[in-house]
C-alpha positions as CSV (number, residue, x, y, z in Angstrom):
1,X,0.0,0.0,0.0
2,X,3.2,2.4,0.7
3,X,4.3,1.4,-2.3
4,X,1.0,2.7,-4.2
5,X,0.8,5.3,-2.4
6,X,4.4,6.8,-3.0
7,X,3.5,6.0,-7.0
8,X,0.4,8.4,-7.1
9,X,2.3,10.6,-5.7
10,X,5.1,10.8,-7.6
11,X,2.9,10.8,-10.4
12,X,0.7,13.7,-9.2
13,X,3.9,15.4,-8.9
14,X,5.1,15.0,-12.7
15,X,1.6,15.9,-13.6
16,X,1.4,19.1,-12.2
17,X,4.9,20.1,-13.2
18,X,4.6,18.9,-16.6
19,X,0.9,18.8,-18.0
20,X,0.6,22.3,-19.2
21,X,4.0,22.2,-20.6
22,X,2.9,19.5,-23.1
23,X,-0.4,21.2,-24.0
24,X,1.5,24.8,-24.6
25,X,3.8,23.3,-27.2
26,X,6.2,24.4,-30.1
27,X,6.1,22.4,-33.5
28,X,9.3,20.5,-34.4
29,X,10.7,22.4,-37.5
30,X,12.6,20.1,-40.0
31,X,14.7,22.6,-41.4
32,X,16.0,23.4,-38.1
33,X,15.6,21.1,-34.9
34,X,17.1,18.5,-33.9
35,X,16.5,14.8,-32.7
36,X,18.0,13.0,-30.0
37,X,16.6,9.6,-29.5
38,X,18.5,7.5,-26.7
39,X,18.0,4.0,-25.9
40,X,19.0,2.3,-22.6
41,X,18.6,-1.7,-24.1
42,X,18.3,-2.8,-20.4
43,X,16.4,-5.2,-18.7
44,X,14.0,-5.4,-21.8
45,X,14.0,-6.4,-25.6
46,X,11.5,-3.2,-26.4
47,X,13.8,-1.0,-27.3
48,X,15.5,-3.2,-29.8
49,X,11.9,-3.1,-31.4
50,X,11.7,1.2,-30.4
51,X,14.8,1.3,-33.1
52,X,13.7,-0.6,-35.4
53,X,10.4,1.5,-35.7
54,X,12.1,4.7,-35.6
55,X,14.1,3.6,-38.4
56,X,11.3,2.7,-40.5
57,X,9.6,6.0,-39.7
58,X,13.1,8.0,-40.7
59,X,12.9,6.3,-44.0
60,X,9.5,7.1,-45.0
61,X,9.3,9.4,-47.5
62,X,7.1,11.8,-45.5
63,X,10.5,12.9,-43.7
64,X,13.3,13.2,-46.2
65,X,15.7,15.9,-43.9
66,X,14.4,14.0,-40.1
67,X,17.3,11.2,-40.8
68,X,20.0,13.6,-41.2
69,X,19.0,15.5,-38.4
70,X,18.3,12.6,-36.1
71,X,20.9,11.3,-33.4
72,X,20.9,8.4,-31.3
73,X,22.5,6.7,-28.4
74,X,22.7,3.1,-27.7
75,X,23.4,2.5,-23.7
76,X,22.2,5.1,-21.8
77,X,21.4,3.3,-19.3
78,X,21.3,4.0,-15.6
79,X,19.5,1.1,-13.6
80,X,21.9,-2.1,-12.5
81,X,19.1,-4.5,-13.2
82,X,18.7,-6.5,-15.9
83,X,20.5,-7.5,-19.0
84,X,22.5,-5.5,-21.6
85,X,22.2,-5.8,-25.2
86,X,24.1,-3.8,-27.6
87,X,22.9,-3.9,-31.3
88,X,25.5,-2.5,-33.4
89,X,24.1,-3.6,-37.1
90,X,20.3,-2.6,-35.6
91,X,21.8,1.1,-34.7
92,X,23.6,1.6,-38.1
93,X,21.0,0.0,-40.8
94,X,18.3,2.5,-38.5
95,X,20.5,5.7,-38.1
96,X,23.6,5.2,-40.3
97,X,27.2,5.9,-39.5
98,X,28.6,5.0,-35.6
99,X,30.2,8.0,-33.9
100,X,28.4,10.4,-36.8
101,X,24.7,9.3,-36.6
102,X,24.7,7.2,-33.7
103,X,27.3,6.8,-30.6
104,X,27.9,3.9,-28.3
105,X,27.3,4.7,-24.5
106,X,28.4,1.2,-23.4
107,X,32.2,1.0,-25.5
108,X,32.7,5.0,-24.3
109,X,29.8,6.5,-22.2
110,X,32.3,9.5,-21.2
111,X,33.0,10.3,-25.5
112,X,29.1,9.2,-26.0
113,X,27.7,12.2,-23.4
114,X,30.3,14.7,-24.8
115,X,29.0,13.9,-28.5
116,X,25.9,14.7,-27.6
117,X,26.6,17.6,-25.7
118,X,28.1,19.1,-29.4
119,X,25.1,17.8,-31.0
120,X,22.3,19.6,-28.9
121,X,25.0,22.8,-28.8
122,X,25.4,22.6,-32.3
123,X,21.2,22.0,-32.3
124,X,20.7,25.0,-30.2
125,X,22.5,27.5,-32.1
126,X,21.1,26.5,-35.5
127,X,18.6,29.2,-37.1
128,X,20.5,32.5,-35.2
129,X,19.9,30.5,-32.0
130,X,16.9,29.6,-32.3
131,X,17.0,26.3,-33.3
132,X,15.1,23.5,-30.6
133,X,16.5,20.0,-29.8
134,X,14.0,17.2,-28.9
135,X,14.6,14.3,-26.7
136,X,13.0,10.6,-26.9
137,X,14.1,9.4,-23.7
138,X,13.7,6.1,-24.0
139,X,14.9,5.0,-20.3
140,X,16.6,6.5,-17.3
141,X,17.3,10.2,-17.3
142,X,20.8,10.3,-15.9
143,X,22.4,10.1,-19.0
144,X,20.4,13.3,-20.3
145,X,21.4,14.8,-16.9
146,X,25.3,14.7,-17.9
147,X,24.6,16.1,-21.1
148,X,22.7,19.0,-20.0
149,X,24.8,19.7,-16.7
150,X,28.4,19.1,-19.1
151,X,26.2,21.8,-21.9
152,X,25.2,24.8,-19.4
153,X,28.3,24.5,-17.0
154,X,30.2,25.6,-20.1
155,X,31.2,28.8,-21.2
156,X,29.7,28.2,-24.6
157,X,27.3,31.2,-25.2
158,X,24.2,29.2,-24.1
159,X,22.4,29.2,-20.7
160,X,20.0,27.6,-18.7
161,X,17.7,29.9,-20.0
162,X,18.4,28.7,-23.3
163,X,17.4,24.9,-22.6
164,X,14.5,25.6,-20.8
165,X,12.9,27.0,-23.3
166,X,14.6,24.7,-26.3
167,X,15.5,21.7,-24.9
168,X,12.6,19.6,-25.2
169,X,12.9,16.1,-23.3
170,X,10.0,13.7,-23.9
171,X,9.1,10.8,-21.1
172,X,6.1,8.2,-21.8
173,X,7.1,6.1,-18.6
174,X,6.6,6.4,-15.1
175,X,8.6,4.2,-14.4
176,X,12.0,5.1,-15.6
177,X,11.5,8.3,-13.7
178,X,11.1,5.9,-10.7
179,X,13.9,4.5,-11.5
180,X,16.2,7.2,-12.3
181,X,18.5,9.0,-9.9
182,X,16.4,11.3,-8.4
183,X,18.3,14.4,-8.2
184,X,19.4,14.0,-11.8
185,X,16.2,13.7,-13.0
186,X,15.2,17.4,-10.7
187,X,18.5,18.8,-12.9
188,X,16.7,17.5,-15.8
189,X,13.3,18.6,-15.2
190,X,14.6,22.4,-13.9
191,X,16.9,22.8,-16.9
192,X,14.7,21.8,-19.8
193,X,11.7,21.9,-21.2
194,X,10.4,18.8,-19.8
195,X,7.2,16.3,-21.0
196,X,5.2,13.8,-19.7
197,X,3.2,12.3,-21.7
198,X,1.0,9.4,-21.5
199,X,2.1,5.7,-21.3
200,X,2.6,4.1,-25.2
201,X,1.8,0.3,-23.2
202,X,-1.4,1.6,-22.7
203,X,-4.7,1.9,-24.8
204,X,-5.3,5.0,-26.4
205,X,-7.2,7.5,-23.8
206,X,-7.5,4.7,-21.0
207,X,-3.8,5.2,-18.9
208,X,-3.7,7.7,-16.2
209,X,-3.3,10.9,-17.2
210,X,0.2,12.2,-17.2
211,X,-0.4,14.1,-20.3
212,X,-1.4,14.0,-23.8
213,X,-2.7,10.6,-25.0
214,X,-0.4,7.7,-27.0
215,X,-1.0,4.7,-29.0
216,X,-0.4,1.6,-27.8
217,X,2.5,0.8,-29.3
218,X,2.5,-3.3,-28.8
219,X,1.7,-6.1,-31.4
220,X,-1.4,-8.1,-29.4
221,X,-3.3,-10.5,-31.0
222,X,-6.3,-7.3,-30.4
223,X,-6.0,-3.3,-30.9
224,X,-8.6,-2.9,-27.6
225,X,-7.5,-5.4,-25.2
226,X,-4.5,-7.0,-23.1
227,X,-4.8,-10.0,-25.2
228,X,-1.1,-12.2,-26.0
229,X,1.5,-10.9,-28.4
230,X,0.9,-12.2,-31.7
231,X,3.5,-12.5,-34.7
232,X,1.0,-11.6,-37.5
233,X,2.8,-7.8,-37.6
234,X,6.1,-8.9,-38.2
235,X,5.4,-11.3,-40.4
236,X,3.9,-8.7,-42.2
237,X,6.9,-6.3,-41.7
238,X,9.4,-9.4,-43.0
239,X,7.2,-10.5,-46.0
240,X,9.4,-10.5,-49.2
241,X,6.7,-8.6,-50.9
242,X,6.5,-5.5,-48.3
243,X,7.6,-2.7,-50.5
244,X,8.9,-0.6,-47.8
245,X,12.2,-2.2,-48.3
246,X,14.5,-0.3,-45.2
247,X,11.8,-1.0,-42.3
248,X,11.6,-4.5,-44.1
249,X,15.4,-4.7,-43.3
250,X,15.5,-2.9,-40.1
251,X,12.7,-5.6,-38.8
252,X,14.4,-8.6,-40.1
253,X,17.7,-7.8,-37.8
254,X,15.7,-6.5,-34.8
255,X,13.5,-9.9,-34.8
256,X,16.7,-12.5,-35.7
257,X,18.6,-10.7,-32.6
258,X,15.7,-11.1,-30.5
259,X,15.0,-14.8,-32.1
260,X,19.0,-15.8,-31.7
261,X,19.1,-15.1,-27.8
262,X,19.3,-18.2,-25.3
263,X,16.6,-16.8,-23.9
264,X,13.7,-14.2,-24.7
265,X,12.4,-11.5,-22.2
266,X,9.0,-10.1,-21.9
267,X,5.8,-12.4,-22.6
268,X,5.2,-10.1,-25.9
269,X,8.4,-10.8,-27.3
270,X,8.3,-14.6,-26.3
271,X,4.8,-14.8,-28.2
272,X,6.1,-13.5,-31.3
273,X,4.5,-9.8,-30.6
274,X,5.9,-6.8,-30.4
275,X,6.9,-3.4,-28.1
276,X,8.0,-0.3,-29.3
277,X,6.2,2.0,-26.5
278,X,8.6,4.5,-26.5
279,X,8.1,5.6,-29.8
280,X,5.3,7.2,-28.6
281,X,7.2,9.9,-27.4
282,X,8.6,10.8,-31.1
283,X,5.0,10.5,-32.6
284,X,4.2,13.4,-29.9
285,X,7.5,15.2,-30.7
286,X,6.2,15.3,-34.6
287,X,3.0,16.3,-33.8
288,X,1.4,12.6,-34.8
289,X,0.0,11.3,-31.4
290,X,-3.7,12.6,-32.5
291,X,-3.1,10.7,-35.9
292,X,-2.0,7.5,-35.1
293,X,-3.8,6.0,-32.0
294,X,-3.1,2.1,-32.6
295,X,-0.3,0.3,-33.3
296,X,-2.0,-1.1,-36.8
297,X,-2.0,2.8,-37.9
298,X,1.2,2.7,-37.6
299,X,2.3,-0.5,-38.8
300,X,0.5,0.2,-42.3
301,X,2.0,3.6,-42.6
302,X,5.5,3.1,-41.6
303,X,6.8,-0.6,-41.6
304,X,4.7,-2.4,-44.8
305,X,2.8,-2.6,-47.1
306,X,1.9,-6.2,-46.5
307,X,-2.0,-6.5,-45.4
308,X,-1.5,-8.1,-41.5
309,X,-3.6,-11.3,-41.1
């Protein structure tokens, strides 16, 4: 009962601090934001699956410039819990070129947060200084923390005013702010523009409310209920005939990775489904979490063309 009681709390807490930020919201300009998308790859085979489906969104043709402006992070991970995977081929196929496109937090997590750091400075001072960086934080938010803390601390022409209003960090999960060191994640919260929005394991409109409402991003055998995982969408995804040919290929490693460990965590990814909640937060960061409320809207428009059956 402690327990419960210390979650609502926490959770009124973020709700309060963060609810009107997510409803008095810029628009992510492609000419000249950024994207950081960072993946922990801890203690669940989700974000192996988050990749993959931002990588298939990237190539769509509704985004030509997003891929070139898109960074991404591979270990940033802060809880001790839990196995580590590291996806090497995943991260280049979906974001291109290691320590251009995407940097290793695990091989170098010192050279990983100072890459960053250039990235989002470089980010921030695009369009006379006005350029905005966005953040899917796709775990823990201790690795953001250094980032930000290594950013303002230095004498580089940009402030804490500055990321306040222009760093925009994006969290779908209660629980990785549970789980993340708590003062870090007050840094984070104080010094950026910080979201919470809605939980993408959840059904459309029927989580509690930390913000605006996500799709369920999870392959069941049913849109509208907790039903088992089933592997009708990545067959679909892996068909030869699905003529989105890079999510094809971005779905085929992500699956044989999964498919190739001695053993499989997570009921969904044991039954064949799939989980790639925290996309959610960059459907919200483009403006697309009143578009695409299921995970079959986004399956047809992003990862094939294949009809799932």
């Amino acid at each position: 009962m402690r327990c419960r009681i210390y979650r609502l709390s926490f959770l009124l807490l973020v709700l309060l601090s963060t609810h009107s930020l997510a409803n008095n919201r810029a628009t992510f300009d492609f000419d000249n934001d950024t994207l950081i998308a960072q993946f922990d790859i801890k203690g669940d085979l989700d974000d192996i699956h988050a990749i993959a489906a931002l990588g298939s969104l990237l190539s769509s043709k509704e985004y030509p410039k997003l891929g070139k402006r898109t960074y991404a992070v591979q270990g940033s991970v802060e809880r001790t819990s839990g196995t580590q995977y590291r996806v090497p081929k995943l991260m280049t196929a979906a974001f291109g070129e290691e320590n251009k496109q995407w940097f290793d937090a695990l091989g170098n997590y010192d050279f990983a947060v100072n890459a960053i750091a250039e990235k989002v400075l470089s980010g921030l001072k695009a369009n006379n200084n006005q350029g905005k960086v966005w953040v899917m934080e796709a775990g823990q938010s201790a690795f953001s923390n250094d980032w930000l803390r290594l950013m303002i601390e230095n004498d580089n022409g940009i402030t804490a005013q500055d990321t306040k209003n222009r760093v925009i960090v994006v969290q779908h999960s209660w629980y990785n702010e549970e789980q993340s060191n708590q003062q870090k994640l007050a840094y984070l919260q104080a010094n950026s523009h910080y979201v919470a929005i809605d939980d993408g394991n959840a059904i459309y409109a029927q989580e509690q409310d930390r913000g605006p409402n996500t799709a369920r991003l999870q392959g069941r055998q049913d849109e509208q209920s907790f039903t088992p995982g089933d592997p009708k969408w990545l067959n679909a995804a892996r068909y030869p005939s699905n003529q989105k040919h890079q999510a094809r290929a971005l779905w085929i490693i992500a699956d044989d990775f999964i498919k190739a460990l001695p053993s499989i965590h997570g009921k969904l990814h044991q039954q064949g489904g799939t989980d790639y909640s925290d996309v959610v937060e960059v459907l919200w960061i483009l403006g697309l979490n009143e578009t695409i409320k299921t995970n079959n809207q986004f399956w047809k428009r992003y990862v094939t063309t294949v009809p799932v059956q």
